[in-house]
VMD Tcl script that builds the backbone (N, CA, C; Angstrom):
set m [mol new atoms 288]
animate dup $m
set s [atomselect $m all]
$s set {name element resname resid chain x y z} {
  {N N UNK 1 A 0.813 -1.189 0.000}
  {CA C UNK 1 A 0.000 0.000 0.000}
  {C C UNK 1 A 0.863 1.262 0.000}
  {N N UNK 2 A 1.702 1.255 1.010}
  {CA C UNK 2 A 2.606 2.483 1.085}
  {C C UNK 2 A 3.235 2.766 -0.329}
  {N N UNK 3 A 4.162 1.699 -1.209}
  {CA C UNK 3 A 4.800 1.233 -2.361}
  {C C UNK 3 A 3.877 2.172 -3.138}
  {N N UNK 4 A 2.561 1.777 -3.213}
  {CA C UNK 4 A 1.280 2.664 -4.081}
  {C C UNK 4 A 1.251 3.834 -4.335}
  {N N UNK 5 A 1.026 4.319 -2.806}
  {CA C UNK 5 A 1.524 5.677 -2.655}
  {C C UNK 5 A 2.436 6.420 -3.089}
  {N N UNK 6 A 3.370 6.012 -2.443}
  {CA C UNK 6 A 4.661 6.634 -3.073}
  {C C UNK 6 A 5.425 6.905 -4.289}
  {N N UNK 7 A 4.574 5.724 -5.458}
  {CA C UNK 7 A 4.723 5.604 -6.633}
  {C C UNK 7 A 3.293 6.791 -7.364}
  {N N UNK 8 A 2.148 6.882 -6.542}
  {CA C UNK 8 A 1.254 7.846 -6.947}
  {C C UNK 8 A 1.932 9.490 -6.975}
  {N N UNK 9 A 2.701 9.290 -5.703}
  {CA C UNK 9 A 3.139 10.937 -5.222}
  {C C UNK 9 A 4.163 11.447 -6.560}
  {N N UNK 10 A 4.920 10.549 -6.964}
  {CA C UNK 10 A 5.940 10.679 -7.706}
  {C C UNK 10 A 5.811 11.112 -8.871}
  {N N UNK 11 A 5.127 10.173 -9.545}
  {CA C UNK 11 A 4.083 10.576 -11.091}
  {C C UNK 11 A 3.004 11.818 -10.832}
  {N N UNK 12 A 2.653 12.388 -9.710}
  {CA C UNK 12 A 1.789 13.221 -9.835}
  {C C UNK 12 A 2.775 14.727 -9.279}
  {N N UNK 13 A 3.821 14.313 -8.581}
  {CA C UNK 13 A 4.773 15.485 -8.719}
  {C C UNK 13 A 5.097 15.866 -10.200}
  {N N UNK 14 A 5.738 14.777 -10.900}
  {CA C UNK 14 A 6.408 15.171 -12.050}
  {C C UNK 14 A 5.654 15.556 -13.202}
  {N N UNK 15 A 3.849 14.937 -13.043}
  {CA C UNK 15 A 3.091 15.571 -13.966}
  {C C UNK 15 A 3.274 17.242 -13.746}
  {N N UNK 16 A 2.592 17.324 -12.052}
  {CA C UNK 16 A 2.180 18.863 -11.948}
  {C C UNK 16 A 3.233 19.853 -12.026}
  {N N UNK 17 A 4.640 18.829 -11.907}
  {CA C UNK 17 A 6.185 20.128 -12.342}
  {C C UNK 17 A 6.412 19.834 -13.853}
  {N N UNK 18 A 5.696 19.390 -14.662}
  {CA C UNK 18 A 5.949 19.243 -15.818}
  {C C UNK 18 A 4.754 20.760 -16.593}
  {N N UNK 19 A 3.971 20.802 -15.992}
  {CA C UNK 19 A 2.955 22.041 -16.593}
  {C C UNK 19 A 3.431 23.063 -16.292}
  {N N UNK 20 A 4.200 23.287 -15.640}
  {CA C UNK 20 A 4.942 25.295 -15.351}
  {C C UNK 20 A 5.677 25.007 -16.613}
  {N N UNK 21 A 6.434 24.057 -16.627}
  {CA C UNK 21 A 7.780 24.180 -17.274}
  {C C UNK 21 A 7.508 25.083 -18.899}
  {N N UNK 22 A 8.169 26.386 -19.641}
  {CA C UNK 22 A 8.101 27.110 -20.245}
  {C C UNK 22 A 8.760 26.961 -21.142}
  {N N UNK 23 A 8.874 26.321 -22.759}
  {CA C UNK 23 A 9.922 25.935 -23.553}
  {C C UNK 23 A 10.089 26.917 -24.189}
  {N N UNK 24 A 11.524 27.539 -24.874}
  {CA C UNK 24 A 11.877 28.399 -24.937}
  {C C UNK 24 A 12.642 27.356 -26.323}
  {N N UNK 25 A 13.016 28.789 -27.070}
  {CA C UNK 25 A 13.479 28.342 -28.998}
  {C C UNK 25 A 14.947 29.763 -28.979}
  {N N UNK 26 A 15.917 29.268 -29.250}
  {CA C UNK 26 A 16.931 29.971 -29.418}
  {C C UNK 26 A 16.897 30.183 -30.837}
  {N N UNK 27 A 17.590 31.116 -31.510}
  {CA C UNK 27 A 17.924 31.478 -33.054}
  {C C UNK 27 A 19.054 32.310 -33.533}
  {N N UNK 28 A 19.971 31.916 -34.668}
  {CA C UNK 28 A 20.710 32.541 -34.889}
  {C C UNK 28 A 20.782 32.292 -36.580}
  {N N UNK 29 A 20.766 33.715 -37.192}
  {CA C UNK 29 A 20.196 33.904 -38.401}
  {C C UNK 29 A 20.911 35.278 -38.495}
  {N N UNK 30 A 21.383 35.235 -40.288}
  {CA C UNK 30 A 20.771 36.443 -41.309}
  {C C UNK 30 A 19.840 36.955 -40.898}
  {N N UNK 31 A 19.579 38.419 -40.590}
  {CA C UNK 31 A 18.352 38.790 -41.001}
  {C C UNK 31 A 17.743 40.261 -41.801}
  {N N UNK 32 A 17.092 40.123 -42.673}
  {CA C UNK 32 A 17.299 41.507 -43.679}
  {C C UNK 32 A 15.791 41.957 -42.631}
  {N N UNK 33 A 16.091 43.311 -42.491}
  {CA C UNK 33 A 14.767 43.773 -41.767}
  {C C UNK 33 A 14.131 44.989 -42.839}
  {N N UNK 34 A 13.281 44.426 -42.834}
  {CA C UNK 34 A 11.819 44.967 -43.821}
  {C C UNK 34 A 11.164 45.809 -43.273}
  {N N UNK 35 A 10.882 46.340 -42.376}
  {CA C UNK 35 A 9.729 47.165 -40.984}
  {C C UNK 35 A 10.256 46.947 -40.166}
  {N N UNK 36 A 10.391 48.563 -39.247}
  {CA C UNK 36 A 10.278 48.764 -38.100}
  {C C UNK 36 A 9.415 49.969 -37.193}
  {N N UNK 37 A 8.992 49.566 -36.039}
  {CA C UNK 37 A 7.576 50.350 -35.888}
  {C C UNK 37 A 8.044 50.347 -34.283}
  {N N UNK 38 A 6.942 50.760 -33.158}
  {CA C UNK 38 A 7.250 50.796 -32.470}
  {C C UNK 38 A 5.595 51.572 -31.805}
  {N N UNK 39 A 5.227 51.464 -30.381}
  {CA C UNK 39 A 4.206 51.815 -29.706}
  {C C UNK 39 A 4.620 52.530 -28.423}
  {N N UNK 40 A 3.959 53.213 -27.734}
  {CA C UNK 40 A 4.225 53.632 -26.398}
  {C C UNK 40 A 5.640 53.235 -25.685}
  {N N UNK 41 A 5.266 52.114 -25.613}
  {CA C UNK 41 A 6.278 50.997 -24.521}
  {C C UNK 41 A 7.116 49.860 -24.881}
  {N N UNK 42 A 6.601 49.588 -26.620}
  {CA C UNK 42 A 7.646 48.367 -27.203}
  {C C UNK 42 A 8.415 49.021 -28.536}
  {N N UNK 43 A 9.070 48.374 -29.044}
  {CA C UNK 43 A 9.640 48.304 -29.993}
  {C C UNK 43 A 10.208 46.989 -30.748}
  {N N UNK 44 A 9.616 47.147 -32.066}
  {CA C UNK 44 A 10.204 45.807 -32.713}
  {C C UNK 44 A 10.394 46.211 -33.875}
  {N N UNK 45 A 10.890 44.984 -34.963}
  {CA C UNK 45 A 11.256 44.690 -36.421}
  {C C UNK 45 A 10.369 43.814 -36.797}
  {N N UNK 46 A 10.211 43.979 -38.323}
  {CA C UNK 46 A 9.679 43.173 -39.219}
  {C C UNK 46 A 10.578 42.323 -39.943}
  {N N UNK 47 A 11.449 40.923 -40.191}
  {CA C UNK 47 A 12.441 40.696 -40.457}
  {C C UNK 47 A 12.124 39.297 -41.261}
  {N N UNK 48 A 13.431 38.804 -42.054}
  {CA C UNK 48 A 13.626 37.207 -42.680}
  {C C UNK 48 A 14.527 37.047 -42.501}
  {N N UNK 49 A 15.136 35.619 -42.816}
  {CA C UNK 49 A 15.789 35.262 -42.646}
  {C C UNK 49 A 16.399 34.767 -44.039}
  {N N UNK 50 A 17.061 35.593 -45.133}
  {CA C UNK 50 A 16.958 35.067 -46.278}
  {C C UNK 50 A 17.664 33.952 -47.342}
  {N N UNK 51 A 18.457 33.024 -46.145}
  {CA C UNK 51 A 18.999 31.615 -46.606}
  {C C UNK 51 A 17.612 30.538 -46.525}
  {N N UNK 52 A 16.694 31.317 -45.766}
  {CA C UNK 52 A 15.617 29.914 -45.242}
  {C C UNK 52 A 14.323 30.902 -45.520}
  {N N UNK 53 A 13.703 31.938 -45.552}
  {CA C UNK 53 A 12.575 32.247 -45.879}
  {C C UNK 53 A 12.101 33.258 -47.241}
  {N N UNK 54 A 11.199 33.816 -47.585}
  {CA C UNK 54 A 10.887 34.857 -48.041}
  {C C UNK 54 A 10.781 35.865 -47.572}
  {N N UNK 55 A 10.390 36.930 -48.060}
  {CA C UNK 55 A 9.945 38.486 -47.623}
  {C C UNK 55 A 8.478 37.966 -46.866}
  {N N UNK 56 A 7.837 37.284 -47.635}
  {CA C UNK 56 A 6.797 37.473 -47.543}
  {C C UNK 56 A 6.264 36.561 -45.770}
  {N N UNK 57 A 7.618 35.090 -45.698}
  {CA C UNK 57 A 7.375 34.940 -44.660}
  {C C UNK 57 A 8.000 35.948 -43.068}
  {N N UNK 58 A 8.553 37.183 -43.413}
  {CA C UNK 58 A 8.569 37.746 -42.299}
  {C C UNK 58 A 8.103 37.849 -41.458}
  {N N UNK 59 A 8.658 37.759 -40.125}
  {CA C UNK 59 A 8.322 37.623 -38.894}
  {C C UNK 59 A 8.606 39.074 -37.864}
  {N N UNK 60 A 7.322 39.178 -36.852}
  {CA C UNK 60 A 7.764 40.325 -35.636}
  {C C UNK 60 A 9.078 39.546 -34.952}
  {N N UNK 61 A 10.012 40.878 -34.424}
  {CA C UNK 61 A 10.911 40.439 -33.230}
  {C C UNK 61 A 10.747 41.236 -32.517}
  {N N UNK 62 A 10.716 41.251 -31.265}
  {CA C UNK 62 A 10.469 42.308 -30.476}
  {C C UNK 62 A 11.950 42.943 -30.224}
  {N N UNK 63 A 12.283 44.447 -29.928}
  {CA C UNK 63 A 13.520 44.879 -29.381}
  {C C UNK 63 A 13.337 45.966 -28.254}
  {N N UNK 64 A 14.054 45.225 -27.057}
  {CA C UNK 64 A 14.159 45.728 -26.200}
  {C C UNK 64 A 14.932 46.760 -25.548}
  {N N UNK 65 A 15.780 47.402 -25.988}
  {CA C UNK 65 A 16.516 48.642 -26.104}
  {C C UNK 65 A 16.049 49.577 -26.797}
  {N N UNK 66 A 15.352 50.473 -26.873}
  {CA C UNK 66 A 15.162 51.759 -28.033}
  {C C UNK 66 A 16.186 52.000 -28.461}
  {N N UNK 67 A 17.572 52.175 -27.493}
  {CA C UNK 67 A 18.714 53.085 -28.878}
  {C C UNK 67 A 18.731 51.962 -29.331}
  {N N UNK 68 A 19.122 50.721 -29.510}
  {CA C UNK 68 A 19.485 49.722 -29.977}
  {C C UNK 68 A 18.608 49.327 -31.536}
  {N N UNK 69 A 17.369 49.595 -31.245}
  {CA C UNK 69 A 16.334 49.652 -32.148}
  {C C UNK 69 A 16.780 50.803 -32.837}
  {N N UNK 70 A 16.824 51.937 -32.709}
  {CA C UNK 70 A 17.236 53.469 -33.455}
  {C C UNK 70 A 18.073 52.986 -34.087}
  {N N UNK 71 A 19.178 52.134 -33.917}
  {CA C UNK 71 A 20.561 52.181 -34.720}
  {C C UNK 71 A 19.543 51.293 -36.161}
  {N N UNK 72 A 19.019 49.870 -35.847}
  {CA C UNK 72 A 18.460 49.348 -36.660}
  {C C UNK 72 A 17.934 50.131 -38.103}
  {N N UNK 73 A 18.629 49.711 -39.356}
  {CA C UNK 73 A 17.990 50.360 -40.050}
  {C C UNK 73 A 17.394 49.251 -41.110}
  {N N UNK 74 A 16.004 49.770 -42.021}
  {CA C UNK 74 A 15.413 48.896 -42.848}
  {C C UNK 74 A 16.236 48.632 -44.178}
  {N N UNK 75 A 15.911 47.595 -44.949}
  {CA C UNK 75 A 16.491 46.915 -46.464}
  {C C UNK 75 A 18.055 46.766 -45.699}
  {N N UNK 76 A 18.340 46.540 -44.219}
  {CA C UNK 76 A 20.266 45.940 -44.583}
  {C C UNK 76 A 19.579 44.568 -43.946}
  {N N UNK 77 A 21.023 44.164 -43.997}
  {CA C UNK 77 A 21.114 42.591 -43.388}
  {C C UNK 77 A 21.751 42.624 -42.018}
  {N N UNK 78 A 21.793 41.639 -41.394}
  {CA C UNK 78 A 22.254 41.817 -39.800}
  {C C UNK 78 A 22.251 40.519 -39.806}
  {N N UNK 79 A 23.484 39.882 -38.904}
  {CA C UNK 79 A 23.547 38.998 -37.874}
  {C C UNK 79 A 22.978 38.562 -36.950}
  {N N UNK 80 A 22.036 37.717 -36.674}
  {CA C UNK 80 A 21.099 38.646 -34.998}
  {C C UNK 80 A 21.219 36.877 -34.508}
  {N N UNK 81 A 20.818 36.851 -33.108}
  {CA C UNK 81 A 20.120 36.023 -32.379}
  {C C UNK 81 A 19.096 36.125 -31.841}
  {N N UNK 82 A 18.250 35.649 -31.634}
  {CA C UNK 82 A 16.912 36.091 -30.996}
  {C C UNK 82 A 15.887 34.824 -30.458}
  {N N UNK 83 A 15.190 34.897 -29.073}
  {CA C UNK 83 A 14.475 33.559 -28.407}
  {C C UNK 83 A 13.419 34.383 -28.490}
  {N N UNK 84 A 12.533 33.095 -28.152}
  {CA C UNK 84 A 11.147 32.809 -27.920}
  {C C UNK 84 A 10.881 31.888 -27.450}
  {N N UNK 85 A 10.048 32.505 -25.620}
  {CA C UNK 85 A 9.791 31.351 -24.677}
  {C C UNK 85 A 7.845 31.509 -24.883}
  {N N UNK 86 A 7.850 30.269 -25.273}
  {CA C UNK 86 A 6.160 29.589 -25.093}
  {C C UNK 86 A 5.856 30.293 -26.469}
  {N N UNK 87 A 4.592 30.954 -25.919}
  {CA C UNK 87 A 3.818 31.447 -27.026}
  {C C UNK 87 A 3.819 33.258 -26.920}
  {N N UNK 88 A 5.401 33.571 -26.207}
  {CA C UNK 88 A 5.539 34.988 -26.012}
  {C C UNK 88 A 6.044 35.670 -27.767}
  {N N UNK 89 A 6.165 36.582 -28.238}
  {CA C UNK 89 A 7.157 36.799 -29.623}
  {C C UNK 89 A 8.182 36.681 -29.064}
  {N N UNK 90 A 8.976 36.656 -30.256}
  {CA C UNK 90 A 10.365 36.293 -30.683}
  {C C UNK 90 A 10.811 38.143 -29.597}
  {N N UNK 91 A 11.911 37.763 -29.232}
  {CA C UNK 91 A 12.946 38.863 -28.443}
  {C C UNK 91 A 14.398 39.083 -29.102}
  {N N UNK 92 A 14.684 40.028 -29.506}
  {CA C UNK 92 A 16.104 40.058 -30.101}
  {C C UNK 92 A 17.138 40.253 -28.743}
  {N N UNK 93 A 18.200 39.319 -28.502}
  {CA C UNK 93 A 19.350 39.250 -28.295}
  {C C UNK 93 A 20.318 40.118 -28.046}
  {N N UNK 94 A 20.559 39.509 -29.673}
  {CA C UNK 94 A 22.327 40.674 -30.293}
  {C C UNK 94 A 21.958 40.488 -31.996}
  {N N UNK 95 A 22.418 41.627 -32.116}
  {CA C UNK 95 A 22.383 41.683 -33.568}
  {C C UNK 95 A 23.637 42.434 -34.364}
  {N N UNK 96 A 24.244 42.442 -35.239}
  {CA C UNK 96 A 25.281 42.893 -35.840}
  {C C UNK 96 A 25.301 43.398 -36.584}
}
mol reanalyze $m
mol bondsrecalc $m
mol representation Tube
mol addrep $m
């Protein structure tokens, strides 16, 4: 009976620490940036990646520095890295 238990506690720990857990996507890419815009409080790019996508599949990145964003300019190419944890947007890194 105890054996039961203890084998219940175990599987139902590792289920219920398995649902926080937050998967997160690293990236490191080309990226030609197409749009950049910006609101109150965020700032991002409109960007591809152009060994692996189109224009047309461009993606938001979010950027978290304003000067950093200011330097950003549209039609060049850049170096960048950039994550995305869960179902948050993509966050730029570093970019070059």
């Amino acid at each position: 009976m105890k054996r039961t238990q203890l084998f219940l506690s175990v599987v139902l720990f590792f289920l219920l620490s398995s649902c926080g857990h937050v998967s997160s996507v690293s990236s490191a890419s080309l990226l030609v940036v197409i749009e950049k815009d910006h609101s109150d409080e965020e700032h991002w790019i409109i960007a591809y990646d152009p060994n692996n996508q189109t224009e047309e599949e461009a993606f938001q990145i979010m950027v978290g520095d304003e000067l950093l964003w200011s330097h950003i300019k549209v039609d060049e190419e850049y170096a960048a890295t950039y994550k995305k944890e869960g179902d948050k947007p993509w966050v730029l890194e570093e970019i070059n």
